[in-house]
C-alpha positions in Angstrom: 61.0 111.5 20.5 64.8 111.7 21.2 64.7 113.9 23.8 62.4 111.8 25.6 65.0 109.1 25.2 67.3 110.8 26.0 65.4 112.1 29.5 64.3 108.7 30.4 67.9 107.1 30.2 69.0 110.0 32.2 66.4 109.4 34.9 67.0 105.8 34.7 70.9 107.1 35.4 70.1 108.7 38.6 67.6 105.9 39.5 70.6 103.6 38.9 73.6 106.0 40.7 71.3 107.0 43.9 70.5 102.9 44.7 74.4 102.3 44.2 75.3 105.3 46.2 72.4 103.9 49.4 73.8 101.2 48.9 77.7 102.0 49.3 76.9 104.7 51.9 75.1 102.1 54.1 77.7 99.1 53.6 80.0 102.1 55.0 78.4 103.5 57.9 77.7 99.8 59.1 81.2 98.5 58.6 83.4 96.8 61.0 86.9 97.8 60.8 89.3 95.0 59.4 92.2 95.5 62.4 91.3 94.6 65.7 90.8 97.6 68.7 94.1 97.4 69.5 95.6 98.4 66.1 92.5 100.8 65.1 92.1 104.3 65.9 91.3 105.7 69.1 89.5 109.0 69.3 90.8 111.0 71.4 88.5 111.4 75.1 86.3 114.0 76.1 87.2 116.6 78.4 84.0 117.1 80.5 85.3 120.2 81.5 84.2 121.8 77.9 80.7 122.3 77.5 80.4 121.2 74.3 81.0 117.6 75.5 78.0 117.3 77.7 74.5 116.5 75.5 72.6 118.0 78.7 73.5 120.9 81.1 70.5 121.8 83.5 71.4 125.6 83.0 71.0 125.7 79.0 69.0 125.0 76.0 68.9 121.4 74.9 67.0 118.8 73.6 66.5 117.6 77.3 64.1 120.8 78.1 61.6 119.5 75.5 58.1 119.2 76.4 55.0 116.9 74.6 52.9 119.3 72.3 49.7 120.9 74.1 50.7 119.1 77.7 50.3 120.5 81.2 54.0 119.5 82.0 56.6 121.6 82.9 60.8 121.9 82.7 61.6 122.7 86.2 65.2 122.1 86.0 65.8 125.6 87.5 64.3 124.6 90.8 64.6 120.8 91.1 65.5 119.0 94.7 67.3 115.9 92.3 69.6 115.1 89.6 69.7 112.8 86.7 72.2 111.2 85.1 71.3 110.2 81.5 72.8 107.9 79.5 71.6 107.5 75.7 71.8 104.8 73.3 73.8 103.6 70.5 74.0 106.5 68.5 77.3 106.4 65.9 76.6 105.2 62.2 79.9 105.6 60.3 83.9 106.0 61.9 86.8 104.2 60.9 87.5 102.7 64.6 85.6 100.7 66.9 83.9 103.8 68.8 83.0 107.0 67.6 84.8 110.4 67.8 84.0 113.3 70.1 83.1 115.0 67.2 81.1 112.8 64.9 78.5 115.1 63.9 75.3 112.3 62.8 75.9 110.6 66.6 76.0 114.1 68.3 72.9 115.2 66.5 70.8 111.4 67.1 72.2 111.8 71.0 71.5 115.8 71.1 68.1 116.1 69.0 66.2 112.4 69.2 67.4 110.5 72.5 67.4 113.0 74.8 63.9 114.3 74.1 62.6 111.3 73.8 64.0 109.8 76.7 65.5 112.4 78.9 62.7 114.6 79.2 60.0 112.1 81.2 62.3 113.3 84.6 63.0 117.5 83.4 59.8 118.0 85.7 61.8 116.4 89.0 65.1 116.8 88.3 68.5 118.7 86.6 69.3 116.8 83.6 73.0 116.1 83.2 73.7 113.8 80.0 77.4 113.3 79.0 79.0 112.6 74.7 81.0 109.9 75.1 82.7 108.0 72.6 80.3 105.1 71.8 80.4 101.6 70.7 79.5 101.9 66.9 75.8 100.4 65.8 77.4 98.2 63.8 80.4 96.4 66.2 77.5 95.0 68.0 77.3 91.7 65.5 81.1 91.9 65.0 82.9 88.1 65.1 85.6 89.6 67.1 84.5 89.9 70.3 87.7 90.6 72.0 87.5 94.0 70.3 83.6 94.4 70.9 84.9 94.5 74.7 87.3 96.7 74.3 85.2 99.1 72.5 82.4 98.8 75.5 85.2 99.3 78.1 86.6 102.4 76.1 83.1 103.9 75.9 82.3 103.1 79.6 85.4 104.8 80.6 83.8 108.0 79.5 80.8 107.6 81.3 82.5 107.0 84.6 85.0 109.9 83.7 81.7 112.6 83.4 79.7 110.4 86.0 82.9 111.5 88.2 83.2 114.8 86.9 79.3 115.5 87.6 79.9 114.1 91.3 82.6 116.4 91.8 81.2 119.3 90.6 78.1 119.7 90.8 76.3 117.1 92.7 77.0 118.3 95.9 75.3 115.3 97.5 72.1 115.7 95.9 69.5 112.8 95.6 69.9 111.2 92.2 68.2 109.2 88.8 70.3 107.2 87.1 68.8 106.9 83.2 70.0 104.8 80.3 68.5 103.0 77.3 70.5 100.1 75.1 73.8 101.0 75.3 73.7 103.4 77.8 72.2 100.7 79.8 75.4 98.4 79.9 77.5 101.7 81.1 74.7 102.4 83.9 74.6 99.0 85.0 78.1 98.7 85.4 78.3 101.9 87.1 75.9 100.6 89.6 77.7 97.3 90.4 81.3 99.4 90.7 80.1 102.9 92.3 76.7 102.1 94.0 76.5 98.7 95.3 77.4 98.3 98.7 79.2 101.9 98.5 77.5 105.1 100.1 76.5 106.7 96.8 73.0 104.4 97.4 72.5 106.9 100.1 71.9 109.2 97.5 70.3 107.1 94.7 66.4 107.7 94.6 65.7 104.7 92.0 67.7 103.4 88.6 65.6 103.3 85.2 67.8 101.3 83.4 66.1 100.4 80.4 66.3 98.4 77.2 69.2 95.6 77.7 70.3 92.7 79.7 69.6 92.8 83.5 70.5 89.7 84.5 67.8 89.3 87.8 70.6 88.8 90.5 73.2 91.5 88.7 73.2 93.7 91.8 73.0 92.7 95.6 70.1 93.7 97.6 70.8 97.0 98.7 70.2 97.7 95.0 66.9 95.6 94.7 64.4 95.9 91.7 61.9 98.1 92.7 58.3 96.2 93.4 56.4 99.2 94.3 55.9 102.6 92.7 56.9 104.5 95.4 60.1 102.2 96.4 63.8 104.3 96.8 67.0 102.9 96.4 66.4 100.3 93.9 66.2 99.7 90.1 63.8 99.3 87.2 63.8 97.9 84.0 62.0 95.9 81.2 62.6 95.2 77.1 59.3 95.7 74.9 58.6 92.6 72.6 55.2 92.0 70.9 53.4 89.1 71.6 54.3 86.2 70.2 58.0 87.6 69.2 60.9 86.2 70.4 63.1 86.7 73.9 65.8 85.1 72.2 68.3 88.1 71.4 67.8 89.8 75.4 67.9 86.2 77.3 69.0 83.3 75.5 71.9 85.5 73.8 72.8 85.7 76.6 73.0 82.8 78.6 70.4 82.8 80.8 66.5 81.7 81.3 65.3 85.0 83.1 66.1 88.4 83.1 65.1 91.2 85.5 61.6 93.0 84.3 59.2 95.7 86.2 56.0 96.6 84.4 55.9 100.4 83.8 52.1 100.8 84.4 51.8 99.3 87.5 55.5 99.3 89.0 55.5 96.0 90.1 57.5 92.7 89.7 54.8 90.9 88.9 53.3 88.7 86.3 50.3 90.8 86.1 49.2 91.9 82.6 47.7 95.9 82.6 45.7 96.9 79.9 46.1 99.9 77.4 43.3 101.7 78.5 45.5 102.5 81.8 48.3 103.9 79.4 47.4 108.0 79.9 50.6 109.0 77.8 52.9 107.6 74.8 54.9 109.7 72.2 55.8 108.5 69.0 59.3 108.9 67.4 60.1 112.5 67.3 59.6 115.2 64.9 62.5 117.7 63.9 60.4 120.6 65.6 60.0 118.8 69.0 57.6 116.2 70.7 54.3 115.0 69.3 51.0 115.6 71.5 50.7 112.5 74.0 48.6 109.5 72.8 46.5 108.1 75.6 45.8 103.8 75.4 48.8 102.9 73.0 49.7 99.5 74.6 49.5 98.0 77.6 52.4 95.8 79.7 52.6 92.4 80.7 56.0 90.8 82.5 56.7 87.5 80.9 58.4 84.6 83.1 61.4 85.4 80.8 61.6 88.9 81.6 60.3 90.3 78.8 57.7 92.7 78.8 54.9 91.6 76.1 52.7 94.0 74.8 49.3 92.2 73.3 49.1 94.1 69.7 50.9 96.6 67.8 49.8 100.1 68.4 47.1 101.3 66.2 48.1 104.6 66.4 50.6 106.2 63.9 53.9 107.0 64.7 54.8 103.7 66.9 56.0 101.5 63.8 59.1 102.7 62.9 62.8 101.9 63.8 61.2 98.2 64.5 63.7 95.7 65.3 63.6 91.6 64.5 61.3 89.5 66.7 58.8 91.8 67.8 61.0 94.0 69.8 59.4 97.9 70.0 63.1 98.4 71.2 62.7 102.2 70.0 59.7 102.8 72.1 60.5 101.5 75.0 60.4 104.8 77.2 58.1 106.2 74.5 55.3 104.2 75.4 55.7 104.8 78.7 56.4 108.3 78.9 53.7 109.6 80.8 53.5 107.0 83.3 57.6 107.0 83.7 57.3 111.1 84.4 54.3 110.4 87.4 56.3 107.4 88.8 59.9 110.0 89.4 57.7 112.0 91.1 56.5 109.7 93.2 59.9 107.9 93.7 61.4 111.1 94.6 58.6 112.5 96.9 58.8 109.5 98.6 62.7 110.1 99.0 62.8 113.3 100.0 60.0 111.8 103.3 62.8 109.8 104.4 65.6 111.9 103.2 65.4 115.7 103.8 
């Protein structure tokens, strides 16, 4: 009778010490530091020159080669007419500064091992993947109260996107077509890097289309040589939606921010448009990865409808398992955004860059 007890105070114990220790290690890997930027640390940068600070290289073995279980698809890096350049999402837990480190190991292994097959791999069939570390706003500055150092932070991890972006450019690039691809955070850098290095510059002479997905695109935030794209087949432009569930709210993408309408193409049908398509014309989601690589495609997961906000509604939640996890406040499918689309995003780059390449030899 003692010993059981004694056993069942024990387990209560470890009951009592692993809730305490969730509990600490989350309140530290989504704290803000107490000194603003200035007085924090600073990582030091990458050096794109090193290897090990690129997520994605076109000539190795990385998580942007993946491929969907049992699917026709294949990596074709080796002999691909275009380039992308991929930009992943927030990504760093826990640091002591305002951005992560170059060597943060849980950000280098989300980045390396879950963005980039999940998001990445959709263009490996058209294109060399190049996909840069960088040393990225924290998840949890993003709610911070002082803002002056959430823009610091952004600029700081922007600054090492256009440091590879110019790196990649000057080495390798050689005036190849290109696909600019970003979700969330990546998203901010990539639209910025349009506005500064794109718009109105030559380098649209090169860009086949933008899938900047998953943020704020304000509707006029480039000029119209970089239009949004209201065909499937359109060059030169840009696409890009946020996934809410009907009914949920647009509040954190538009009001948030300022305005009454935000930029939003519906990835089934590649058109600006109002137009709701239903699931049935949805040939290919994946759901959140796996460890061992990407999950067979589901076909009829969700369908797409543009709102007048911007916001691209999907009518129910998926019925399917795997699409309910890493859900976000108000409806948002945030994590799935390319997910859902996958299949239809991987047709559509072929098309956009086909169509380039007419015009473009």
């Amino acid at each position: 009778m003692a010993k059981i007890k004694y056993l069942s105070i024990l387990l209560a114990l470890l009951v009592v010490m692993v809730f305490a220790g969730k509990l600490l290690l989350g309140s530290w890997m989504m704290s803000v530091p107490a000194q603003p930027f200035a007085n924090s640390p600073v990582y030091d940068p990458p050096d794109y020159n090193n290897p090990d600070h690129w997520a994605a290289l076109p000539d190795r073995d990385d998580g942007a080669d993946w491929l969907p279980a049992n699917s026709t698809y294949k990596d074709n890096q080796f002999n691909a007419k275009a380039d992308v350049f991929y930009v992943y999402p927030t990504a760093g837990f826990y640091g002591d500064g305002w951005n992560v480190s170059m060597d943060n190991w849980l950000e280098r292994f989300i980045s390396s091992r879950g963005s980039l097959p999940q998001q990445a791999t959709p263009f490996n069939g058209v294109a060399k993947i190049y996909a840069p570390h960088y040393r990225s706003v924290r998840m949890s500055i993003w709610t911070a109260e002082d803002r002056d150092s959430v823009a610091k932070a952004t600029d700081l991890a922007y600054q090492d996107v256009k440091k590879a972006f110019d790196y990649y450019l000057a080495n390798w690039n050689k005036g190849r077509p290109i696909i600019l691809v970003s979700h969330s955070q990546g998203t901010l850098h990539l639209l910025r890097l349009l506005q500064q290095e794109f718009d109105q510059k030559p380098l649209t002479k090169q860009l086949v289309a933008a899938y900047i997905i998953g943020n704020t695109v304000p509707v006029n935030a480039l000029s119209e040589q970089i239009p949004l794209c209201q065909t499937p087949q359109q060059t030169h432009c840009y696409v890009t939606w946020n996934t809410v569930l009907e009914g949920g709210s647009s509040y954190h993408w538009v009001e948030e921010e300022g305005l009454t309408e935000i930029a939003c193409v519906n990835p089934l049908s590649w058109k600006a448009d109002l137009i709701a398509v239903d699931k049935s014309a949805n040939s290919g989601s994946i759901p959140l990865i796996g460890l061992l690589g990407l999950a067979p495609l589901d076909k009829g997961v969700v369908g797409a409808r543009c709102g007048p906000k911007g916001i691209l509604w999907i009518a129910e939640a998926p019925k399917q398992a795997g699409y309910n996890r890493a859900l976000f406040a108000g409806g948002q499918y945030h994590t799935y955004d390319i997910n859902f689309y996958y299949h239809s995003i991987r047709t559509n780059a072929e098309l956009r860059l086909g169509a380039f390449l007419s015009k473009t030899p």
